[in-house]
One Martini backbone bead per residue (centre of mass of N, CA, C, O) as a GRO file, in nm:
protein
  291
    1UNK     BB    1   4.252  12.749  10.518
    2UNK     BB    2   4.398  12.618  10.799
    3UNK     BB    3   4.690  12.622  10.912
    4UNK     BB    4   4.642  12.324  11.078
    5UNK     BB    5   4.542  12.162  10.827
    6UNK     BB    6   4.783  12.178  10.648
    7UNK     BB    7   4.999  12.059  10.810
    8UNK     BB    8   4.863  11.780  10.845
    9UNK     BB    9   4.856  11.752  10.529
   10UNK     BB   10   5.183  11.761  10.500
   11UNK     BB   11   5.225  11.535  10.729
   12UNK     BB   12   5.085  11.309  10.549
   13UNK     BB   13   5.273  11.330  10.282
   14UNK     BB   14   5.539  11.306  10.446
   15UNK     BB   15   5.471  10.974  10.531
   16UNK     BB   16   5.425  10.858  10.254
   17UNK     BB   17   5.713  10.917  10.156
   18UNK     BB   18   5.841  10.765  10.375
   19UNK     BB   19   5.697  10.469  10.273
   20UNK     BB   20   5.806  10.512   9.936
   21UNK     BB   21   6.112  10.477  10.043
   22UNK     BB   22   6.050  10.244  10.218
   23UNK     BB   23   6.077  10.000   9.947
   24UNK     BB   24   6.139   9.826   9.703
   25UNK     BB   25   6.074   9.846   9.385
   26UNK     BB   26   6.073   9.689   9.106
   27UNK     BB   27   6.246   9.418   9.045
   28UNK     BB   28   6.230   9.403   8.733
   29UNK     BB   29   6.360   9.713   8.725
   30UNK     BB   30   6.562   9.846   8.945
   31UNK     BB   31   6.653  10.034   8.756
   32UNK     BB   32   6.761  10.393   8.701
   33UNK     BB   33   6.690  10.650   8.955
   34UNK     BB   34   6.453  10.443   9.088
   35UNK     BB   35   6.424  10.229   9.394
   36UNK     BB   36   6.189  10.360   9.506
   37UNK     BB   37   5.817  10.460   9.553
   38UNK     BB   38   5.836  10.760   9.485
   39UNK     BB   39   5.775  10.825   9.243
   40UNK     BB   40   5.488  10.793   9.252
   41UNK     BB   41   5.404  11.048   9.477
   42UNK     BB   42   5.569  11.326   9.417
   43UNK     BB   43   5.389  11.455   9.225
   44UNK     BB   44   5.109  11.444   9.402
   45UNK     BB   45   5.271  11.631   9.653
   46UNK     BB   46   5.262  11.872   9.492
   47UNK     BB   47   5.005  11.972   9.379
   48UNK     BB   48   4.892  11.962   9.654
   49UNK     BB   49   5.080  12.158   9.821
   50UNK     BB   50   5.300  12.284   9.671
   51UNK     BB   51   5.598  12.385   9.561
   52UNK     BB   52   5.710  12.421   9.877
   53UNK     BB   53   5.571  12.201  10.056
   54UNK     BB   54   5.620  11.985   9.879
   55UNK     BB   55   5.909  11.954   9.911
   56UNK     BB   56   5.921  11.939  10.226
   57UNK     BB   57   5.789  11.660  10.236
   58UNK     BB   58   5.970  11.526  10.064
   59UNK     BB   59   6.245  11.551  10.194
   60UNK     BB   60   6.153  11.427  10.426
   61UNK     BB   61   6.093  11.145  10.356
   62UNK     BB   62   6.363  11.087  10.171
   63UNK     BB   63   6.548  11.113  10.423
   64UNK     BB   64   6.423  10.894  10.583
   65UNK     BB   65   6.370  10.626  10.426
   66UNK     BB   66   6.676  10.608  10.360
   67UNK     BB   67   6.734  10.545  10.658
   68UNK     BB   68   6.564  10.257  10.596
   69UNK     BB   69   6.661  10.235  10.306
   70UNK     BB   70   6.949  10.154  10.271
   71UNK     BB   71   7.239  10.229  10.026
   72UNK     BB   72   7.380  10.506  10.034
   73UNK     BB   73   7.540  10.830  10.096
   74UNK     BB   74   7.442  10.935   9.798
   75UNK     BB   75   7.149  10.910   9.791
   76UNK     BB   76   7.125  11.180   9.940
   77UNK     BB   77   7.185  11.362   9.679
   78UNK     BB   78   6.962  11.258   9.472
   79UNK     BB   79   6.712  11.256   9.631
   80UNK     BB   80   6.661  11.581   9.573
   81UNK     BB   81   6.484  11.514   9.306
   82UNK     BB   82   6.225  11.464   9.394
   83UNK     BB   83   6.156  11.745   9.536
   84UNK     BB   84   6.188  11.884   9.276
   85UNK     BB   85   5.983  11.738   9.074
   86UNK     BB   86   5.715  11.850   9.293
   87UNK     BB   87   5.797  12.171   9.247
   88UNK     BB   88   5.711  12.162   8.932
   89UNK     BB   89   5.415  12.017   8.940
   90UNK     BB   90   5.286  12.222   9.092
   91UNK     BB   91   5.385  12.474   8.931
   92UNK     BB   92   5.263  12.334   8.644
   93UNK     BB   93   4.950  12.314   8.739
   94UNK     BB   94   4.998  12.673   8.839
   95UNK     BB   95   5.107  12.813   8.528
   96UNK     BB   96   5.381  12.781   8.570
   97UNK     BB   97   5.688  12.771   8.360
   98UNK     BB   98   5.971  12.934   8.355
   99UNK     BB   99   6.156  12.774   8.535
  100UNK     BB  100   6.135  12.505   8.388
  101UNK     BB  101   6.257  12.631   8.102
  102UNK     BB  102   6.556  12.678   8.263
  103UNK     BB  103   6.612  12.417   8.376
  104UNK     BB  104   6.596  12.234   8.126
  105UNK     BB  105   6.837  12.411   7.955
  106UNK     BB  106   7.057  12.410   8.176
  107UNK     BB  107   7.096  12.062   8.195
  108UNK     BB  108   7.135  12.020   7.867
  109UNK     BB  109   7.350  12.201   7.860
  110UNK     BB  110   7.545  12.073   8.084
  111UNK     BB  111   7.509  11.760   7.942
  112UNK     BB  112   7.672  11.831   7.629
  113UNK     BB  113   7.945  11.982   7.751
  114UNK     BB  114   8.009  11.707   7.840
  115UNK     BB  115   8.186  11.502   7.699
  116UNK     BB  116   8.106  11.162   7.785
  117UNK     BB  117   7.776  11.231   7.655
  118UNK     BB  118   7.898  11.132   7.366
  119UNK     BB  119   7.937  10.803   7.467
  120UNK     BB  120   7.660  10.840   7.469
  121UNK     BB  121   7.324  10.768   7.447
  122UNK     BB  122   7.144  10.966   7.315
  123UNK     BB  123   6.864  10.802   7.356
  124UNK     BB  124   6.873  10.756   7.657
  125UNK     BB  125   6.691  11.026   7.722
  126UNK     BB  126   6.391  11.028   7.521
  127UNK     BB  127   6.214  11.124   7.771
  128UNK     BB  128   6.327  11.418   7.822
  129UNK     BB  129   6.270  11.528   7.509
  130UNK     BB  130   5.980  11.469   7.555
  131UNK     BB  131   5.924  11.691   7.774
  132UNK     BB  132   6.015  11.900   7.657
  133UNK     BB  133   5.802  11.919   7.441
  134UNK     BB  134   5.606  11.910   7.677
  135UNK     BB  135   5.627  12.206   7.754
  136UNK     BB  136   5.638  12.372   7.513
  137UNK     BB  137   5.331  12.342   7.465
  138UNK     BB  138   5.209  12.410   7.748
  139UNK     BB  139   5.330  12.711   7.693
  140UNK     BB  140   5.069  12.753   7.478
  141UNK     BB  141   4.843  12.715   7.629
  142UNK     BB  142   4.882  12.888   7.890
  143UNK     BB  143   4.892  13.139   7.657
  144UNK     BB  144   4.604  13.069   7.564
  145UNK     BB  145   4.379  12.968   7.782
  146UNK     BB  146   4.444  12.610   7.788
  147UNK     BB  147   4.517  12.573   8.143
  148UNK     BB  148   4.216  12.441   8.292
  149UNK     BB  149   4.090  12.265   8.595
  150UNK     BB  150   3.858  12.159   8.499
  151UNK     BB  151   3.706  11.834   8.470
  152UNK     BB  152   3.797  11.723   8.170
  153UNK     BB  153   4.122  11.886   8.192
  154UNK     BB  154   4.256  11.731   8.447
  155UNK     BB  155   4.398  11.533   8.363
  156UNK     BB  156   4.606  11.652   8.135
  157UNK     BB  157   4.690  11.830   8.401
  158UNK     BB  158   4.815  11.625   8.560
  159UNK     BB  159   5.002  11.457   8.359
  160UNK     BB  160   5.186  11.726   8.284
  161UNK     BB  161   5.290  11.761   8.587
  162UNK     BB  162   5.385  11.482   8.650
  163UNK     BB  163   5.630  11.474   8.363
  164UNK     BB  164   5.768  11.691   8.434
  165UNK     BB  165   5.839  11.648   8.730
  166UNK     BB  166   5.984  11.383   8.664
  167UNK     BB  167   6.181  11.448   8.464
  168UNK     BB  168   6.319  11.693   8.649
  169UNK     BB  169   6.448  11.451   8.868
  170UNK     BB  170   6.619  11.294   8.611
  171UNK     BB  171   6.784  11.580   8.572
  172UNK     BB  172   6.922  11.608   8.832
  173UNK     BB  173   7.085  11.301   8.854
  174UNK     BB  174   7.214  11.367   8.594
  175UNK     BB  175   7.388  11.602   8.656
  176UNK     BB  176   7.527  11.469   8.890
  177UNK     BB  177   7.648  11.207   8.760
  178UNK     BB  178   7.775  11.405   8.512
  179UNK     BB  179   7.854  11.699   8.526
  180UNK     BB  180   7.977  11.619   8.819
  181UNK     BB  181   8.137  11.342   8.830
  182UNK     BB  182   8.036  11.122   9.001
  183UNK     BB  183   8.058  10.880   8.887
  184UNK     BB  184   8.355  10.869   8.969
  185UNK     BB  185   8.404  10.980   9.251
  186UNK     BB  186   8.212  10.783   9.342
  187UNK     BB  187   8.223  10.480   9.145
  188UNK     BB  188   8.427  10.443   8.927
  189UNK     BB  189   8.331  10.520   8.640
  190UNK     BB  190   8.317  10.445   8.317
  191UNK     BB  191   8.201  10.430   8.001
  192UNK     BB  192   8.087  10.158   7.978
  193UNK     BB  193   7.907  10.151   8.217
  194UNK     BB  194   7.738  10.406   8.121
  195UNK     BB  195   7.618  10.264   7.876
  196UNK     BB  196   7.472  10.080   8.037
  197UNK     BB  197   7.279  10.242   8.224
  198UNK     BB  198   7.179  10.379   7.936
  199UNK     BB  199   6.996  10.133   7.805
  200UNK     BB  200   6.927  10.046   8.117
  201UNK     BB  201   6.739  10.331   8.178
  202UNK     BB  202   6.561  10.367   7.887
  203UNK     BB  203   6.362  10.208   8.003
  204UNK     BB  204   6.280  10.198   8.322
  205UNK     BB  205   6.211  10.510   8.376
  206UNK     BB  206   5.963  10.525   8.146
  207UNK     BB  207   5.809  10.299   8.323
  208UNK     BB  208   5.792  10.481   8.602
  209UNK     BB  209   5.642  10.721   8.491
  210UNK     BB  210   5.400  10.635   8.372
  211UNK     BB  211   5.303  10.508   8.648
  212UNK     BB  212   5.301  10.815   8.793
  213UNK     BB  213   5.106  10.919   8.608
  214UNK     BB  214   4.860  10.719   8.631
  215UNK     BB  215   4.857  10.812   8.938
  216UNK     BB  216   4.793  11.083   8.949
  217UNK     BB  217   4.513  11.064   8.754
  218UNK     BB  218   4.352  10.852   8.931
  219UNK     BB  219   4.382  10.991   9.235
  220UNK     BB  220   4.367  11.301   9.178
  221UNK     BB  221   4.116  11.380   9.077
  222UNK     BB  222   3.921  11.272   9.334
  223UNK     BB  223   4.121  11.485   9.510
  224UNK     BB  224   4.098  11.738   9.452
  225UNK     BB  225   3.776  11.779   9.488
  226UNK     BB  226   3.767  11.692   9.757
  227UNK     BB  227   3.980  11.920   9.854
  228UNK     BB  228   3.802  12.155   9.754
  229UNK     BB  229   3.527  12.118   9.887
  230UNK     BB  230   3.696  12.126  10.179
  231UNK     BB  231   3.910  12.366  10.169
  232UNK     BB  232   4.199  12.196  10.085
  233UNK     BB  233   4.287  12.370   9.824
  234UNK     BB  234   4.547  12.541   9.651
  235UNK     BB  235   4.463  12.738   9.387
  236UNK     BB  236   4.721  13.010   9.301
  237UNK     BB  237   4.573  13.053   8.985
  238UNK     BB  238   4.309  13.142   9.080
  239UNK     BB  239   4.408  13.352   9.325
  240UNK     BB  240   4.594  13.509   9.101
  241UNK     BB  241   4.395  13.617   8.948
  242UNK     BB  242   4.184  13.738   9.126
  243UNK     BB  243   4.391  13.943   9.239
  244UNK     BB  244   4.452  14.083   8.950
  245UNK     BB  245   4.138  14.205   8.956
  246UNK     BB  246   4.152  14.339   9.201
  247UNK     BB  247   4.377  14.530   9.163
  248UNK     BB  248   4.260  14.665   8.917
  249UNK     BB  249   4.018  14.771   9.025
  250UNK     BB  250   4.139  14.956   9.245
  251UNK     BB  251   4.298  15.110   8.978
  252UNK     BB  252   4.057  15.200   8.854
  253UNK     BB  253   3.878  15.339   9.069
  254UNK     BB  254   4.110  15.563   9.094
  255UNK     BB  255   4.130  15.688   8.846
  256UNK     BB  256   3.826  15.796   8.816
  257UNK     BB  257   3.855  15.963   9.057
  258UNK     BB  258   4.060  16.155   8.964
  259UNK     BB  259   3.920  16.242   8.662
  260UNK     BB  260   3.675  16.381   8.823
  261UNK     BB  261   3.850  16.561   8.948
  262UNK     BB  262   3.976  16.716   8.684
  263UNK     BB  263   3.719  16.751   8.493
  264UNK     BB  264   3.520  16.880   8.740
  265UNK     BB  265   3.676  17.062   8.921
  266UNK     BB  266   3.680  17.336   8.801
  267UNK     BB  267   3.816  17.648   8.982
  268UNK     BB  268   4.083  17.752   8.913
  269UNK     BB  269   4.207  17.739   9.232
  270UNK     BB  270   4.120  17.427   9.201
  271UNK     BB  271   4.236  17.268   8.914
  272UNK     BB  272   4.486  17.061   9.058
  273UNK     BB  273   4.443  16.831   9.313
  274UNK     BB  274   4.730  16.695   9.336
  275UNK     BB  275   4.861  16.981   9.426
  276UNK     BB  276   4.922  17.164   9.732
  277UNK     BB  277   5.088  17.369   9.542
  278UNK     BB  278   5.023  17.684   9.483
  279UNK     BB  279   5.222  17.733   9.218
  280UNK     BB  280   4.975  17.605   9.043
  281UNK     BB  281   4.796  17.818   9.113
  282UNK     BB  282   4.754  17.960   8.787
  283UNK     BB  283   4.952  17.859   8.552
  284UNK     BB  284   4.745  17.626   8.446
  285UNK     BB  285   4.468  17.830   8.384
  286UNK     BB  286   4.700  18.030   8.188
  287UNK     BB  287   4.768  17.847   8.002
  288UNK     BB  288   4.536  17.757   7.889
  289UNK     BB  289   4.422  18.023   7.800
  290UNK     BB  290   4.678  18.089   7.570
  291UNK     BB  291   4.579  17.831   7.405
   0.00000   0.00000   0.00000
Protein backbone atom coordinates (compact mmCIF):
# COMPACT_ATOMS: atom_id res chain seq x y z
CA UNK A 1 0.00 0.00 0.00
CA UNK A 2 1.47 3.44 -0.94
CA UNK A 3 1.51 5.76 1.64
CA UNK A 4 -0.92 8.81 -0.23
CA UNK A 5 -3.11 5.82 -0.50
CA UNK A 6 -3.33 5.10 3.54
CA UNK A 7 -3.27 8.78 4.37
CA UNK A 8 -6.82 8.97 1.98
CA UNK A 9 -8.26 6.09 3.62
CA UNK A 10 -6.90 7.09 7.19
CA UNK A 11 -8.82 10.65 5.80
CA UNK A 12 -11.97 8.82 5.13
CA UNK A 13 -12.41 6.98 8.05
CA UNK A 14 -11.69 10.02 9.85
CA UNK A 15 -14.60 12.07 8.38
CA UNK A 16 -16.61 9.38 8.95
CA UNK A 17 -15.98 9.18 12.97
CA UNK A 18 -16.55 13.20 12.46
CA UNK A 19 -19.98 12.53 11.16
CA UNK A 20 -20.95 9.67 13.80
CA UNK A 21 -20.15 12.13 16.83
CA UNK A 22 -22.18 15.01 15.37
CA UNK A 23 -25.31 13.49 15.96
CA UNK A 24 -27.06 12.20 18.91
CA UNK A 25 -27.49 7.77 19.24
CA UNK A 26 -30.89 6.34 19.88
CA UNK A 27 -33.55 8.23 21.80
CA UNK A 28 -34.77 5.72 23.24
CA UNK A 29 -31.74 5.07 25.00
CA UNK A 30 -29.72 8.21 26.11
CA UNK A 31 -28.30 7.05 28.74
CA UNK A 32 -25.02 4.59 29.11
CA UNK A 33 -21.17 5.88 28.35
CA UNK A 34 -22.40 6.98 24.30
CA UNK A 35 -23.88 9.90 23.19
CA UNK A 36 -23.35 9.73 19.60
CA UNK A 37 -23.11 6.85 17.66
CA UNK A 38 -19.33 6.98 17.59
CA UNK A 39 -19.87 3.46 19.31
CA UNK A 40 -20.90 1.98 15.51
CA UNK A 41 -17.82 2.93 13.81
CA UNK A 42 -15.06 3.00 16.42
CA UNK A 43 -14.44 -0.62 16.16
CA UNK A 44 -14.30 -0.67 12.16
CA UNK A 45 -11.64 2.26 12.37
CA UNK A 46 -9.23 0.48 14.28
CA UNK A 47 -9.41 -3.16 12.32
CA UNK A 48 -9.17 -1.34 9.01
CA UNK A 49 -6.59 0.96 9.82
CA UNK A 50 -4.39 -0.63 12.72
CA UNK A 51 -3.52 0.01 16.35
CA UNK A 52 -2.06 3.72 15.96
CA UNK A 53 -4.23 4.62 12.79
CA UNK A 54 -7.02 3.88 14.34
CA UNK A 55 -6.84 5.65 17.33
CA UNK A 56 -5.45 8.95 15.53
CA UNK A 57 -8.63 8.81 12.98
CA UNK A 58 -10.98 8.43 16.21
CA UNK A 59 -9.70 10.98 18.26
CA UNK A 60 -9.53 13.52 15.36
CA UNK A 61 -13.40 12.77 14.62
CA UNK A 62 -14.52 12.72 18.15
CA UNK A 63 -12.73 15.49 19.35
CA UNK A 64 -14.03 17.44 16.26
CA UNK A 65 -17.69 16.01 16.29
CA UNK A 66 -17.58 17.01 19.84
CA UNK A 67 -17.67 20.51 18.76
CA UNK A 68 -20.25 19.87 16.43
CA UNK A 69 -22.46 17.86 18.91
CA UNK A 70 -21.57 19.51 21.94
CA UNK A 71 -22.30 18.46 25.57
CA UNK A 72 -20.34 19.94 27.86
CA UNK A 73 -16.11 20.24 28.05
CA UNK A 74 -15.87 17.18 30.26
CA UNK A 75 -16.77 14.93 27.70
CA UNK A 76 -13.90 15.73 26.35
CA UNK A 77 -12.31 13.75 27.91
CA UNK A 78 -14.16 10.79 28.16
CA UNK A 79 -14.35 10.44 24.73
CA UNK A 80 -10.43 9.53 24.53
CA UNK A 81 -11.97 5.97 25.40
CA UNK A 82 -13.26 5.67 21.67
CA UNK A 83 -9.52 6.27 20.46
CA UNK A 84 -8.52 4.04 22.80
CA UNK A 85 -11.52 1.13 22.03
CA UNK A 86 -10.30 1.40 18.11
CA UNK A 87 -6.82 0.75 19.00
CA UNK A 88 -7.50 -2.60 21.57
CA UNK A 89 -9.87 -3.60 18.51
CA UNK A 90 -7.00 -3.44 16.25
CA UNK A 91 -4.81 -4.87 18.05
CA UNK A 92 -6.52 -8.09 19.29
CA UNK A 93 -7.72 -8.77 15.75
CA UNK A 94 -3.98 -8.68 14.68
CA UNK A 95 -3.49 -11.01 17.72
CA UNK A 96 -1.98 -8.83 20.25
CA UNK A 97 -3.20 -9.35 23.53
CA UNK A 98 -1.01 -8.94 26.29
CA UNK A 99 -1.57 -5.19 26.42
CA UNK A 100 -4.70 -5.98 26.51
CA UNK A 101 -4.97 -8.31 29.25
CA UNK A 102 -2.92 -5.61 31.26
CA UNK A 103 -5.23 -2.65 30.77
CA UNK A 104 -8.69 -4.77 31.55
CA UNK A 105 -7.02 -5.84 34.63
CA UNK A 106 -5.95 -2.81 36.00
CA UNK A 107 -8.69 -0.79 35.43
CA UNK A 108 -10.62 -3.44 37.42
CA UNK A 109 -8.36 -3.40 39.81
CA UNK A 110 -8.16 0.41 40.18
CA UNK A 111 -12.35 -0.12 39.92
CA UNK A 112 -12.88 -2.21 42.75
CA UNK A 113 -10.17 -0.29 45.32
CA UNK A 114 -12.32 2.53 45.17
CA UNK A 115 -14.54 2.38 48.43
CA UNK A 116 -17.76 4.03 46.24
CA UNK A 117 -17.66 0.90 44.06
CA UNK A 118 -18.89 -1.49 46.17
CA UNK A 119 -22.34 0.85 46.90
CA UNK A 120 -23.28 0.30 43.31
CA UNK A 121 -24.78 -2.68 41.59
CA UNK A 122 -22.22 -5.20 40.85
CA UNK A 123 -23.82 -6.59 38.27
CA UNK A 124 -24.54 -3.37 36.26
CA UNK A 125 -20.91 -3.75 34.88
CA UNK A 126 -21.71 -6.91 33.67
CA UNK A 127 -20.69 -6.55 30.38
CA UNK A 128 -17.25 -5.72 30.88
CA UNK A 129 -17.08 -9.22 33.10
CA UNK A 130 -18.20 -10.48 30.15
CA UNK A 131 -15.32 -9.12 28.06
CA UNK A 132 -13.26 -9.75 30.53
CA UNK A 133 -14.18 -13.95 29.83
CA UNK A 134 -14.10 -13.89 26.48
CA UNK A 135 -10.74 -12.07 26.17
CA UNK A 136 -9.51 -15.12 28.60
CA UNK A 137 -10.89 -17.40 25.92
CA UNK A 138 -9.84 -15.40 22.81
CA UNK A 139 -6.04 -15.55 24.08
CA UNK A 140 -5.93 -19.56 24.42
CA UNK A 141 -7.38 -19.53 20.81
CA UNK A 142 -4.68 -17.33 20.18
CA UNK A 143 -2.19 -19.38 21.81
CA UNK A 144 -3.57 -22.47 20.20
CA UNK A 145 -3.36 -21.15 16.64
CA UNK A 146 -7.10 -21.13 16.22
CA UNK A 147 -6.72 -17.26 15.56
CA UNK A 148 -7.16 -16.75 11.64
CA UNK A 149 -8.72 -14.37 9.20
CA UNK A 150 -9.94 -17.44 6.95
CA UNK A 151 -13.04 -16.34 5.27
CA UNK A 152 -15.24 -18.69 7.60
CA UNK A 153 -13.39 -17.27 11.03
CA UNK A 154 -13.81 -13.42 10.01
CA UNK A 155 -16.89 -12.97 11.62
CA UNK A 156 -16.19 -14.69 14.68
CA UNK A 157 -12.71 -12.69 14.75
CA UNK A 158 -14.63 -9.80 13.95
CA UNK A 159 -16.94 -9.73 16.65
CA UNK A 160 -14.76 -10.57 19.21
CA UNK A 161 -12.42 -7.45 18.35
CA UNK A 162 -14.67 -5.13 17.96
CA UNK A 163 -16.45 -6.47 21.83
CA UNK A 164 -12.94 -6.63 23.67
CA UNK A 165 -12.69 -2.99 21.86
CA UNK A 166 -15.71 -1.44 22.50
CA UNK A 167 -15.82 -2.39 26.01
CA UNK A 168 -12.44 -1.44 26.72
CA UNK A 169 -13.83 2.02 25.55
CA UNK A 170 -16.35 1.67 28.58
CA UNK A 171 -14.07 0.68 31.10
CA UNK A 172 -11.65 3.52 30.09
CA UNK A 173 -14.89 6.13 30.66
CA UNK A 174 -15.60 4.18 33.90
CA UNK A 175 -12.17 4.55 35.34
CA UNK A 176 -12.15 8.37 34.55
CA UNK A 177 -15.96 8.63 36.17
CA UNK A 178 -15.13 6.29 39.18
CA UNK A 179 -11.44 5.98 40.21
CA UNK A 180 -10.63 9.13 39.32
CA UNK A 181 -13.05 10.74 41.10
CA UNK A 182 -14.69 13.07 38.22
CA UNK A 183 -18.34 12.26 39.69
CA UNK A 184 -17.73 14.00 42.05
CA UNK A 185 -15.42 16.56 40.95
CA UNK A 186 -17.30 17.25 37.45
CA UNK A 187 -20.55 16.39 38.38
CA UNK A 188 -21.20 16.41 42.07
CA UNK A 189 -22.95 13.02 42.28
CA UNK A 190 -23.68 11.15 45.17
CA UNK A 191 -24.03 7.89 45.68
CA UNK A 192 -27.39 7.35 44.80
CA UNK A 193 -27.17 9.33 41.64
CA UNK A 194 -24.26 6.84 40.56
CA UNK A 195 -26.58 3.73 41.32
CA UNK A 196 -29.17 4.80 38.97
CA UNK A 197 -26.86 5.66 36.47
CA UNK A 198 -25.02 2.54 36.73
CA UNK A 199 -29.27 0.35 37.01
CA UNK A 200 -29.79 2.07 33.39
CA UNK A 201 -26.55 2.03 31.85
CA UNK A 202 -26.67 -2.09 32.64
CA UNK A 203 -29.18 -2.09 29.45
CA UNK A 204 -27.90 0.74 27.41
CA UNK A 205 -24.83 0.54 26.80
CA UNK A 206 -24.66 -3.41 26.32
CA UNK A 207 -27.66 -3.10 23.67
CA UNK A 208 -25.15 -0.12 21.97
CA UNK A 209 -22.34 -2.04 22.00
CA UNK A 210 -24.04 -5.06 20.83
CA UNK A 211 -25.45 -2.82 17.57
CA UNK A 212 -21.85 -1.92 16.96
CA UNK A 213 -20.84 -5.43 17.08
CA UNK A 214 -23.65 -6.52 14.68
CA UNK A 215 -21.89 -3.65 12.34
CA UNK A 216 -18.69 -4.46 12.50
CA UNK A 217 -19.24 -8.07 11.13
CA UNK A 218 -21.59 -7.30 8.98
CA UNK A 219 -19.98 -4.22 7.30
CA UNK A 220 -16.47 -4.96 7.87
CA UNK A 221 -16.72 -9.16 6.35
CA UNK A 222 -17.03 -7.51 2.82
CA UNK A 223 -15.06 -4.74 3.63
CA UNK A 224 -11.63 -6.03 4.69
CA UNK A 225 -11.91 -8.78 1.60
CA UNK A 226 -12.38 -6.21 -0.86
CA UNK A 227 -9.19 -3.75 0.82
CA UNK A 228 -7.02 -7.39 0.82
CA UNK A 229 -7.96 -7.52 -2.88
CA UNK A 230 -6.97 -4.00 -3.15
CA UNK A 231 -3.78 -4.40 -1.25
CA UNK A 232 -5.41 -1.47 1.06
CA UNK A 233 -5.02 -3.25 4.00
CA UNK A 234 -2.25 -4.15 6.32
CA UNK A 235 -2.80 -7.08 8.08
CA UNK A 236 0.59 -7.06 10.57
CA UNK A 237 -0.26 -10.37 11.98
CA UNK A 238 0.52 -12.06 8.38
CA UNK A 239 3.33 -9.78 8.10
CA UNK A 240 4.89 -10.25 11.29
CA UNK A 241 4.73 -14.12 10.51
CA UNK A 242 6.07 -13.98 7.36
CA UNK A 243 8.95 -11.80 9.21
CA UNK A 244 9.68 -14.14 11.80
CA UNK A 245 10.05 -16.61 8.89
CA UNK A 246 12.27 -14.92 6.79
CA UNK A 247 14.26 -14.05 9.89
CA UNK A 248 14.52 -17.55 10.82
CA UNK A 249 15.23 -18.56 7.65
CA UNK A 250 18.27 -15.80 7.34
CA UNK A 251 19.64 -16.90 10.84
CA UNK A 252 19.04 -21.33 9.66
CA UNK A 253 21.11 -20.27 6.46
CA UNK A 254 23.66 -18.11 8.71
CA UNK A 255 23.99 -21.31 11.20
CA UNK A 256 24.69 -23.96 8.19
CA UNK A 257 27.58 -21.68 6.15
CA UNK A 258 28.77 -21.85 9.78
CA UNK A 259 29.03 -25.03 11.00
CA UNK A 260 29.95 -26.28 7.09
CA UNK A 261 33.19 -24.12 7.93
CA UNK A 262 33.73 -25.54 11.32
CA UNK A 263 33.46 -28.92 10.31
CA UNK A 264 34.80 -29.10 6.60
CA UNK A 265 37.20 -26.40 6.75
CA UNK A 266 39.69 -28.27 9.17
CA UNK A 267 43.23 -28.17 7.80
CA UNK A 268 45.55 -27.42 10.83
CA UNK A 269 46.43 -23.61 10.76
CA UNK A 270 43.17 -21.95 9.62
CA UNK A 271 40.96 -24.66 11.86
CA UNK A 272 38.65 -22.50 13.71
CA UNK A 273 37.75 -19.77 11.01
CA UNK A 274 35.70 -17.49 13.32
CA UNK A 275 38.35 -15.45 14.46
CA UNK A 276 41.54 -14.05 12.75
CA UNK A 277 43.73 -13.92 15.89
CA UNK A 278 46.62 -16.43 15.48
CA UNK A 279 46.83 -17.19 19.42
CA UNK A 280 44.44 -19.34 18.13
CA UNK A 281 45.32 -21.34 15.62
CA UNK A 282 47.30 -24.27 16.93
CA UNK A 283 46.10 -24.27 20.43
CA UNK A 284 42.67 -25.48 19.45
CA UNK A 285 44.28 -28.26 17.14
CA UNK A 286 46.83 -29.60 19.67
CA UNK A 287 43.64 -29.61 22.23
CA UNK A 288 42.05 -31.95 20.15
CA UNK A 289 44.84 -34.28 19.80
CA UNK A 290 45.61 -34.49 23.18
CA UNK A 291 41.92 -35.55 24.11
Amino acid sequence: MRKSQFLALVAIFASINVVSDSFMSLPEFPSGVWYSWIFLVEALTGIVLGPFAGFAATFIGVMIGHYIYFIDAYELLFTVGAAIGAMFSASLFRGKWKLALVYYTALFVAYFVTPIAWQLPIWGMWDTYLAYAVLIATILMIRKGLWKHESKRLPLVLAISAFIGLEADVLFRIFIFVPCQMYQIFYGFGAEALQLIWIVGAVGTPIKAALSTLFTVVVGHPLVKILKKANLFDDSMDSQLKFSINKLSCRSSFFQRRTSRFFFNYDGADWFPFFNDDSWQGYIPDFLESV
